[in-house]
C-alpha positions as CSV (number, residue, x, y, z in Angstrom):
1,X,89.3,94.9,60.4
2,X,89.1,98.3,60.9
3,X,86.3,100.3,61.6
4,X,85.7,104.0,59.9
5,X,83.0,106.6,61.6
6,X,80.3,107.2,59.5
7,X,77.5,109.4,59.4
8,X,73.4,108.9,57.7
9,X,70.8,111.3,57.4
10,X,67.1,110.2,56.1
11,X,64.3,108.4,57.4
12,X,63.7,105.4,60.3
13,X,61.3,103.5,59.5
14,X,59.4,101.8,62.8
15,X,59.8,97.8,62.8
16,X,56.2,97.6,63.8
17,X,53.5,98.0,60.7
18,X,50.0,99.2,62.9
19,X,48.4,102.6,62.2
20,X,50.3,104.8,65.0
21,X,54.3,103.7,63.6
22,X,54.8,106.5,61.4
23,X,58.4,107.2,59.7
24,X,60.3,109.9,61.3
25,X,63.4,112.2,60.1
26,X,66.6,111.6,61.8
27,X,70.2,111.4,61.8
28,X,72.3,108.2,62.4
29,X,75.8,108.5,63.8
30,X,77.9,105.3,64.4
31,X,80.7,102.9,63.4
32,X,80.6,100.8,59.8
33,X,83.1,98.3,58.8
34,X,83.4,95.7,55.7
35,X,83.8,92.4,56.5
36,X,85.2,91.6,53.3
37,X,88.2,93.9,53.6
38,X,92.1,92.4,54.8
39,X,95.1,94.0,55.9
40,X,97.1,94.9,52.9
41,X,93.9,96.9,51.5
42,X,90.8,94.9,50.6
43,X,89.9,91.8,48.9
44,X,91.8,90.2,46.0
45,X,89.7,90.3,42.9
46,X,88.9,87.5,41.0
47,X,91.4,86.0,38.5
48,X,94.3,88.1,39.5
49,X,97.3,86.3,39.9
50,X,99.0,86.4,43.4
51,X,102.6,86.9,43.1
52,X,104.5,86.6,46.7
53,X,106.6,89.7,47.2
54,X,110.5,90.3,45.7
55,X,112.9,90.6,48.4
56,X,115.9,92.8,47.0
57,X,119.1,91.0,46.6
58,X,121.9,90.7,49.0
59,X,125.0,92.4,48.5
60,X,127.5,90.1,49.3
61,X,130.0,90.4,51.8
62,X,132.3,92.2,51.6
63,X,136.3,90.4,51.0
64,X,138.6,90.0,54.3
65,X,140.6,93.0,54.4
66,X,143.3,91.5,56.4
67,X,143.3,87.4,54.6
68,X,146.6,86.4,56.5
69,X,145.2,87.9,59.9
70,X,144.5,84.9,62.3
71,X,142.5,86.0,65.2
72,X,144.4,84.9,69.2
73,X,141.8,84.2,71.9
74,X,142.5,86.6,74.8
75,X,140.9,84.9,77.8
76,X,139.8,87.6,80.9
77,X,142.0,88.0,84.0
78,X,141.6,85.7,86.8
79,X,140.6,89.0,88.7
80,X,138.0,89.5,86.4
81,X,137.2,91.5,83.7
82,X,136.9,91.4,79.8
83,X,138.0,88.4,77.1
84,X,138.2,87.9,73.6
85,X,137.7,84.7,71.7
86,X,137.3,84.6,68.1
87,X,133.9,82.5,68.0
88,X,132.5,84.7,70.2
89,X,133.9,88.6,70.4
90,X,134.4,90.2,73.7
91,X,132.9,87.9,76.7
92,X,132.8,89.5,80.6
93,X,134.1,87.3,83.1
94,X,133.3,88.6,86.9
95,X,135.6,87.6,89.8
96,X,134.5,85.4,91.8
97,X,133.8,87.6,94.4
98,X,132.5,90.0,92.2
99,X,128.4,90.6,92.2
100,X,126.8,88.0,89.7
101,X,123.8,87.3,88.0
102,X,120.8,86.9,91.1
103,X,119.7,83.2,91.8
């Protein structure tokens, strides 16, 4: 919960009750919060109904634009270098004396 600066002017009243603790002016300055309030902007009121949120819809996708395309894998060089496969898209394949991932 968040907290919001706040700012009080009147009177303190002394937490003891003998003759000398007399009331004195003054000015509070501090921090105040509500308990009661949750993100998404304060407490639901009684007997409203909670709906859960209304996602938009989803276009669909769009059609193939090439439907008698069929997709070749291309694998990567033995030297190294980049491959295609249709499952994945473009894969790198280092040589094997290339620098790899550390150990």
């Amino acid at each position: 919960m968040a907290a919001a600066p706040i700012t009080l002017h009147g009177v303190f009243y002394p937490d003891a009750k003998d003759a000398d603790s007399q009331p004195w002016k003054g000015t509070f300055v501090g921090m105040a919060w509500n308990p009661n309030l949750h993100v998404g902007g304060g407490p639901i009121p009684p007997g409203v109904p909670v709906d859960p949120p209304v996602d938009p819809p989803i276009d669909p996708p769009p059609p193939d634009p090439f439907p008698g395309l069929t997709s070749v894998a291309k694998p990567p060089p033995a030297t190294g270098g980049w491959g295609w496969f249709p499952e994945y898209g473009w894969l790198y394949a280092p040589s094997q004396g290339a620098a790899g991932p550390k150990r």
